[in-house]
MIKOLKOL-519426 format. One record per atom (N, C-alpha, C): x, y, z; residue number from 1. Coordinates in nm, 4 decimals. Example, Ala and Ser with C-alpha at 12.3 -4.5 7.8 and 13.67 -1.06 7.14 Angstrom:
<nodes>
NODE|u|v|w|vodren
NODE|1.3190|-0.5690|0.7800|1;
NODE|1.2300|-0.4500|0.7800|1;
NODE|1.3200|-0.3300|0.7800|1;
NODE|1.2850|-0.2250|0.7080|2;
NODE|1.3670|-0.1060|0.7140|2;
NODE|1.2900|0.0030|0.7870|2;
</nodes>
This chain:
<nodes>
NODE|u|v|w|vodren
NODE|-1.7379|0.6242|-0.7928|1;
NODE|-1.7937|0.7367|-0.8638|1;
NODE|-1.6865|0.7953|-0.9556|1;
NODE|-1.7086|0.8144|-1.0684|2;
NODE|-1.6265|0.8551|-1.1880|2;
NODE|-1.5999|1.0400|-1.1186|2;
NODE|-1.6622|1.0767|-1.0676|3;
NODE|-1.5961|1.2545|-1.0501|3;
NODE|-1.5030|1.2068|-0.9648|3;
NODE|-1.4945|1.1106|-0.8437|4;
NODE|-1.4363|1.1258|-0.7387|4;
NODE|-1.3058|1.0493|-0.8016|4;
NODE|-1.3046|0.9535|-0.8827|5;
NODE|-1.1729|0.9402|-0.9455|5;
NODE|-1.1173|0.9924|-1.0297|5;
NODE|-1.1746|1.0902|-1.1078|6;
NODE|-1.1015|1.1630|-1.2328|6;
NODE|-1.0623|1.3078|-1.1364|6;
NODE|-1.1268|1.3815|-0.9933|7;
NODE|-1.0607|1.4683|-0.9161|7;
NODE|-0.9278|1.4179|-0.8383|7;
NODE|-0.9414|1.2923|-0.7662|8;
NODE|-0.8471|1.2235|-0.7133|8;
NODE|-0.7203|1.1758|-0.7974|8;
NODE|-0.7420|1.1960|-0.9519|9;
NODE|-0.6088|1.1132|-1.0130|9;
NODE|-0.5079|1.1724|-0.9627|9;
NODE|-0.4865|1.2684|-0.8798|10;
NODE|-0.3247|1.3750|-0.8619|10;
NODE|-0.2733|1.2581|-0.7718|10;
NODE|-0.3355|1.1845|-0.6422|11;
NODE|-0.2513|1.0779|-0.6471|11;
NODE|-0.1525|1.0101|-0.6797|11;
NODE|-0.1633|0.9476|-0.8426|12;
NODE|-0.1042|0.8868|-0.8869|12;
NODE|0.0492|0.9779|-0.9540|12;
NODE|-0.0043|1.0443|-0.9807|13;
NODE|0.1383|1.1770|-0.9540|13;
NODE|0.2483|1.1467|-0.8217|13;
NODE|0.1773|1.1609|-0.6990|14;
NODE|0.2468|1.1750|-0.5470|14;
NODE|0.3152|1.0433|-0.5738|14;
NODE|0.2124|0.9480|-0.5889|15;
NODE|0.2958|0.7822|-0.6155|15;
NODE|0.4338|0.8351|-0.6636|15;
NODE|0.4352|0.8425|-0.8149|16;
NODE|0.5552|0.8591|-0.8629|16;
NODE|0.6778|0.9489|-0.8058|16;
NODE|0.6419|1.0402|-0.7764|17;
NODE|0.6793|1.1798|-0.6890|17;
NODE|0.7711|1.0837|-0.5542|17;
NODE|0.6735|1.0287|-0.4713|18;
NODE|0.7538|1.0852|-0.3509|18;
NODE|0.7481|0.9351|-0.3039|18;
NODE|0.6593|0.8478|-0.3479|19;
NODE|0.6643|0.7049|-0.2795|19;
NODE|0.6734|0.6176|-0.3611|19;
NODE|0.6408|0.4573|-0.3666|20;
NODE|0.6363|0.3659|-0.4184|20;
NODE|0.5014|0.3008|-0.4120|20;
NODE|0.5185|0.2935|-0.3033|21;
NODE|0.3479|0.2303|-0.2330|21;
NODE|0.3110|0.2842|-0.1138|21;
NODE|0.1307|0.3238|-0.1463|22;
NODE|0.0701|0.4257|-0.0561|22;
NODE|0.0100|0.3169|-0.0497|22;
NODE|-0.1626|0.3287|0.0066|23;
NODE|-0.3033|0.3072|0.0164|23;
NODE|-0.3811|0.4356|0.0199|23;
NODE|-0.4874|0.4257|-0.0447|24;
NODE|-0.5605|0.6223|-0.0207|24;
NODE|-0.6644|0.4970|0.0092|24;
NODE|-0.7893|0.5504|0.0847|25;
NODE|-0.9285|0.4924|0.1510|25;
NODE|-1.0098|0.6693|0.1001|25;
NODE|-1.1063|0.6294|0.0455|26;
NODE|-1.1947|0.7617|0.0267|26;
NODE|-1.3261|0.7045|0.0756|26;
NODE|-1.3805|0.7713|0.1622|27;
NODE|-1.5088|0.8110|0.1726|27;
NODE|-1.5766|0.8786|0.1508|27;
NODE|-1.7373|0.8594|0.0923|28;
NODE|-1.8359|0.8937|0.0777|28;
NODE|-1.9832|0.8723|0.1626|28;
NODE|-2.0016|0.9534|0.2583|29;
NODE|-2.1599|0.9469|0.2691|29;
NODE|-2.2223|1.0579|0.2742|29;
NODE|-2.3869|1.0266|0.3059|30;
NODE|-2.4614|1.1743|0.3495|30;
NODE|-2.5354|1.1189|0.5041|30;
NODE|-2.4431|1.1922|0.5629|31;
NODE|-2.4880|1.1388|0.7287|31;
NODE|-2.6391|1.1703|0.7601|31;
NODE|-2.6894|1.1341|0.8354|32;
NODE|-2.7861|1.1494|0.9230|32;
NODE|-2.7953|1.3213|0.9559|32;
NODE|-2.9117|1.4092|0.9421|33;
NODE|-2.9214|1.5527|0.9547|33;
NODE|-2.9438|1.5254|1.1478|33;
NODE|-3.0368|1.4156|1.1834|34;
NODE|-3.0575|1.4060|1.2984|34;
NODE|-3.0072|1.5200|1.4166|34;
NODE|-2.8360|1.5066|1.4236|35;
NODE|-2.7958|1.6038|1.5029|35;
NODE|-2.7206|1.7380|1.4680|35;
NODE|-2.7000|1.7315|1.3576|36;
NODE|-2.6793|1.8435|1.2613|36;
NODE|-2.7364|1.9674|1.2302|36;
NODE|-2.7465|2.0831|1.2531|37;
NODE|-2.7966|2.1707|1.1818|37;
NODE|-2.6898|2.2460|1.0629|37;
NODE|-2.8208|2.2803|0.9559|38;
NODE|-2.7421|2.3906|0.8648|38;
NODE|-2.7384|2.2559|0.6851|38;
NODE|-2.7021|2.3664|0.6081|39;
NODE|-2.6825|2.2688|0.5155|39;
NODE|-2.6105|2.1759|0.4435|39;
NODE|-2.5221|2.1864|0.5396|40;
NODE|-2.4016|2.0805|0.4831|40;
NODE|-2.4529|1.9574|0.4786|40;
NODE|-2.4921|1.8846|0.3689|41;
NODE|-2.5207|1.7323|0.4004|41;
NODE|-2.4861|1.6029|0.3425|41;
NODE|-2.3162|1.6194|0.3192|42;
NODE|-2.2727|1.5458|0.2156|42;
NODE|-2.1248|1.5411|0.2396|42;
NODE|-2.0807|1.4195|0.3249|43;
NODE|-1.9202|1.3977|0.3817|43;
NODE|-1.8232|1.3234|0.2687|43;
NODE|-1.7058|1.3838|0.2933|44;
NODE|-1.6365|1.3452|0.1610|44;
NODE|-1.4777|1.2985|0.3093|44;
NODE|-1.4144|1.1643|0.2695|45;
NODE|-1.3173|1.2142|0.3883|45;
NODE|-1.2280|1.1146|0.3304|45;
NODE|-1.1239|1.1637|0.3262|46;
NODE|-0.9789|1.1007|0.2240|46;
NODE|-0.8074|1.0378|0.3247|46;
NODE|-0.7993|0.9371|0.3167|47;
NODE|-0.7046|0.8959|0.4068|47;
NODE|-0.5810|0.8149|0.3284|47;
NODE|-0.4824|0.8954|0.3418|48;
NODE|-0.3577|0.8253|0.2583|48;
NODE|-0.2197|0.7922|0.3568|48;
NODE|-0.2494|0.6355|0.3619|49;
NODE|-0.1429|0.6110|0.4200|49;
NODE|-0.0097|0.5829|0.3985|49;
NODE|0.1049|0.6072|0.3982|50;
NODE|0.2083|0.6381|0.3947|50;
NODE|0.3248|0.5685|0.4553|50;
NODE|0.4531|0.4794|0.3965|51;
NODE|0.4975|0.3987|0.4568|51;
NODE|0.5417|0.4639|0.5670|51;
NODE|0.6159|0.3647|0.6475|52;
NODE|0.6641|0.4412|0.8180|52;
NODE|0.5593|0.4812|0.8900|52;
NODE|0.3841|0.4891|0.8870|53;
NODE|0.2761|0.4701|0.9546|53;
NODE|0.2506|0.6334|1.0183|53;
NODE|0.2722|0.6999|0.8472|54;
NODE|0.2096|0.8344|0.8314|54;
NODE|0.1168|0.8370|0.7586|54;
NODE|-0.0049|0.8916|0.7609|55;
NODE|-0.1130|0.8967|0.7517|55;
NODE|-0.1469|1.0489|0.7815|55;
NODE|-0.1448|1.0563|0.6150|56;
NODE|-0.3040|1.2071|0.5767|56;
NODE|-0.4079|1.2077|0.5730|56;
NODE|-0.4763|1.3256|0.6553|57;
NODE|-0.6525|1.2496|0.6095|57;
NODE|-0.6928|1.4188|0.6162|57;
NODE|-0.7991|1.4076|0.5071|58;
NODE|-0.8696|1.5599|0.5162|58;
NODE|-1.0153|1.4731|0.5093|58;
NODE|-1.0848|1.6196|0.5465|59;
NODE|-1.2447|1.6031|0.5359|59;
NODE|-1.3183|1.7159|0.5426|59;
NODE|-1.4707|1.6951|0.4566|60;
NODE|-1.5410|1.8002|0.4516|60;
NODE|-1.6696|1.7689|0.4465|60;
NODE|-1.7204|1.8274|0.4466|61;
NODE|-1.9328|1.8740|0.4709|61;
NODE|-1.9481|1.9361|0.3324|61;
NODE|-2.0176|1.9244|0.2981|62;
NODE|-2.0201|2.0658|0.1753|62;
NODE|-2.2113|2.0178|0.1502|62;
NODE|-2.2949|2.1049|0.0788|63;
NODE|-2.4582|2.0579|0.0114|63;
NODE|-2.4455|1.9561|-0.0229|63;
NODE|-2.4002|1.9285|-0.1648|64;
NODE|-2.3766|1.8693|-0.2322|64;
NODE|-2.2319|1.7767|-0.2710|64;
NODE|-2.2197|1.6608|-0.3053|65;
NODE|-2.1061|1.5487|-0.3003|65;
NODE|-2.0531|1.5729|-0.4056|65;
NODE|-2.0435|1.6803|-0.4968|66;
NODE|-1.9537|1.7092|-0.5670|66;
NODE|-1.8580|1.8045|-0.5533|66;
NODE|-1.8651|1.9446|-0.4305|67;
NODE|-1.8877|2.0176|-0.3878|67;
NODE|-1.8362|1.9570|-0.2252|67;
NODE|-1.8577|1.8401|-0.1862|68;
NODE|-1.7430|1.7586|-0.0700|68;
NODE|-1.6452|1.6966|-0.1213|68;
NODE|-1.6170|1.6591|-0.2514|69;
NODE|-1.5174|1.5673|-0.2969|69;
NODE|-1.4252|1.7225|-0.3600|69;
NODE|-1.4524|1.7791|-0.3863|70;
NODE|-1.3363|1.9374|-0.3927|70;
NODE|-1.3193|1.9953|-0.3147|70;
NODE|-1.3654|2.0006|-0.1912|71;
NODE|-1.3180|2.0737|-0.0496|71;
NODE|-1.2276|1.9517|0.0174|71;
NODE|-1.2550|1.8539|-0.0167|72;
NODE|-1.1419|1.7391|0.0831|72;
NODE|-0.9964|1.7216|-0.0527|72;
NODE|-1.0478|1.7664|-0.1578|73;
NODE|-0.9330|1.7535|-0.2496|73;
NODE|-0.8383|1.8377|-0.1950|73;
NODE|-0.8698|1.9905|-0.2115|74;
NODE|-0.8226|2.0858|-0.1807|74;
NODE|-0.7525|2.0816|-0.0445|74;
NODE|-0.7763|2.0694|0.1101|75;
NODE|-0.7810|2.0155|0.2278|75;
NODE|-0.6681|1.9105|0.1744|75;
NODE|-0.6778|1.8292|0.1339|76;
NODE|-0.5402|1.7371|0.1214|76;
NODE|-0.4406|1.7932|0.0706|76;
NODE|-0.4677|1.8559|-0.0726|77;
NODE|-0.3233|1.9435|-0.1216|77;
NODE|-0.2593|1.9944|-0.0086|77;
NODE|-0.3465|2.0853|0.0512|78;
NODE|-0.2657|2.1784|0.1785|78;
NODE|-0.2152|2.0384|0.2783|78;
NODE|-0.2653|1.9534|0.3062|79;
NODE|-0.2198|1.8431|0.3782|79;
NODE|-0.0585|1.8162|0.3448|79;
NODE|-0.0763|1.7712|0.1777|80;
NODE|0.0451|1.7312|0.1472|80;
NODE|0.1452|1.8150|0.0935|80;
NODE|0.1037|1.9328|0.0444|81;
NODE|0.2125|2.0373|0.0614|81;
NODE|0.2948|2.0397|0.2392|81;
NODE|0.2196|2.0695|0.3452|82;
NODE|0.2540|2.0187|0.4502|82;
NODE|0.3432|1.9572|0.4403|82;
NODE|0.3121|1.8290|0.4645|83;
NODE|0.4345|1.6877|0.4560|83;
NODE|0.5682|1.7306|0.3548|83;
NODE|0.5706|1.7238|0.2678|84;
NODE|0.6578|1.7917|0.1825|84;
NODE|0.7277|1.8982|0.2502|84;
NODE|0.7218|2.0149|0.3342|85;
NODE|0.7948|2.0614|0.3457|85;
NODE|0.8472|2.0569|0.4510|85;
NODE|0.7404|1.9400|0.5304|86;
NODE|0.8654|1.8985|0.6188|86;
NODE|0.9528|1.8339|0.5931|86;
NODE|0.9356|1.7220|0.5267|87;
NODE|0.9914|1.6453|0.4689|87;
NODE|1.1734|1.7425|0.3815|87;
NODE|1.0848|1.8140|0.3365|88;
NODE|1.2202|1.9108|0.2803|88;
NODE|1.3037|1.9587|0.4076|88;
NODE|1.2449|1.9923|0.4946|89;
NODE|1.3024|2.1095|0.5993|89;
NODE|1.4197|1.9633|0.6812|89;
NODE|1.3563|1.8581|0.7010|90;
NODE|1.4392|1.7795|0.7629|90;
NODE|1.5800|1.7076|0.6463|90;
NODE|1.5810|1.7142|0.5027|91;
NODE|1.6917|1.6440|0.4613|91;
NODE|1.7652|1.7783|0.4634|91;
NODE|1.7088|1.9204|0.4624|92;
NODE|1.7720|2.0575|0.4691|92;
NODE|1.8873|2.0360|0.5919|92;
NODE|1.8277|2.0557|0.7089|93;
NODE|1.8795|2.0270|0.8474|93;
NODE|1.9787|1.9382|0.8318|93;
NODE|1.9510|1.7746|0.7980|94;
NODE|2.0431|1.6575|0.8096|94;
NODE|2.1635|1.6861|0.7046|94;
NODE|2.1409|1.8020|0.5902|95;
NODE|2.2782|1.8342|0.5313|95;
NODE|2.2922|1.9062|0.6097|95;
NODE|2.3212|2.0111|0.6609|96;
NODE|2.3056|2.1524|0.6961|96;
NODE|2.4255|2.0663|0.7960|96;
NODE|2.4119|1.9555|0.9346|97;
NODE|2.3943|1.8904|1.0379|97;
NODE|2.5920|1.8375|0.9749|97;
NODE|2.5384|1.7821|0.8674|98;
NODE|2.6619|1.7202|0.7816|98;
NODE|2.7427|1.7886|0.7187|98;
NODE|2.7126|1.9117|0.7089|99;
NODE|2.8536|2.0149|0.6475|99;
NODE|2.9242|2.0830|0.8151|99;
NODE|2.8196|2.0791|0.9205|100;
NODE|2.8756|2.1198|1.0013|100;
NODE|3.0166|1.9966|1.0782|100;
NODE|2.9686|1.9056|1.0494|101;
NODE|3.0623|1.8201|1.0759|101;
NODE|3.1751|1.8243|1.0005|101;
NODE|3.1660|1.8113|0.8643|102;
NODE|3.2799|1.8433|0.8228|102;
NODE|3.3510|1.9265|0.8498|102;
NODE|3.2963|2.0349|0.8923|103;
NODE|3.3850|2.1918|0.8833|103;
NODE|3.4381|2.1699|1.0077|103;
NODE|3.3997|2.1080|1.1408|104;
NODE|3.4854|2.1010|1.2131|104;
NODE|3.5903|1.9512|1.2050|104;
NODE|3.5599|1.8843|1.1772|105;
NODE|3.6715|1.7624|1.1480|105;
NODE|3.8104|1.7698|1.0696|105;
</nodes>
């Protein structure tokens, strides 16, 4: 679907950004109301895997599948802002870890 790839291009940003080689898997359906109540009827669910066998995944319900493919967009940003600052907080530490060594050596 052309919305779900022209919302998803930020991807190819992160590529450059922070990795080399990902995989993203996106899903699309409209499940079964069967056991469901209410009107959400339209699953959007996004999975980006990550070398070293980290793996993001958001997901959402929303009426309408245009309207699930921007709530799981959104849901991932916050995902990968996440990662990122851990990611920051740990090379923070591993200097932090490495000046302390120096200072006593």
């Amino acid at each position: 679907m052309a919305y779900a790839k022209e919302k998803l291009s930020d991807l190819d940003r992160f590529a450059q950004d922070e990795v080399r080689e990902f995989q993203a898997d996106l899903e699309l359906s409209k499940p079964s109301n069967h056991h469901r109540k209410g009107p959400e009827s339209f699953y959007a669910e996004l999975n980006l895997q990550l070398p070293g066998k980290k793996l993001l995944r958001s997901e959402a319900y929303a009426s309408d599948l245009r309207a699930a493919i921007d709530e799981v967009k959104e849901e991932f940003e916050r995902e990968l802002k996440k990662y990122k600052g851990k990611k920051l907080d740990k090379a923070k530490e591993a200097a932090r870890e490495s000046k302390d060594v120096r200072r006593f050596s």
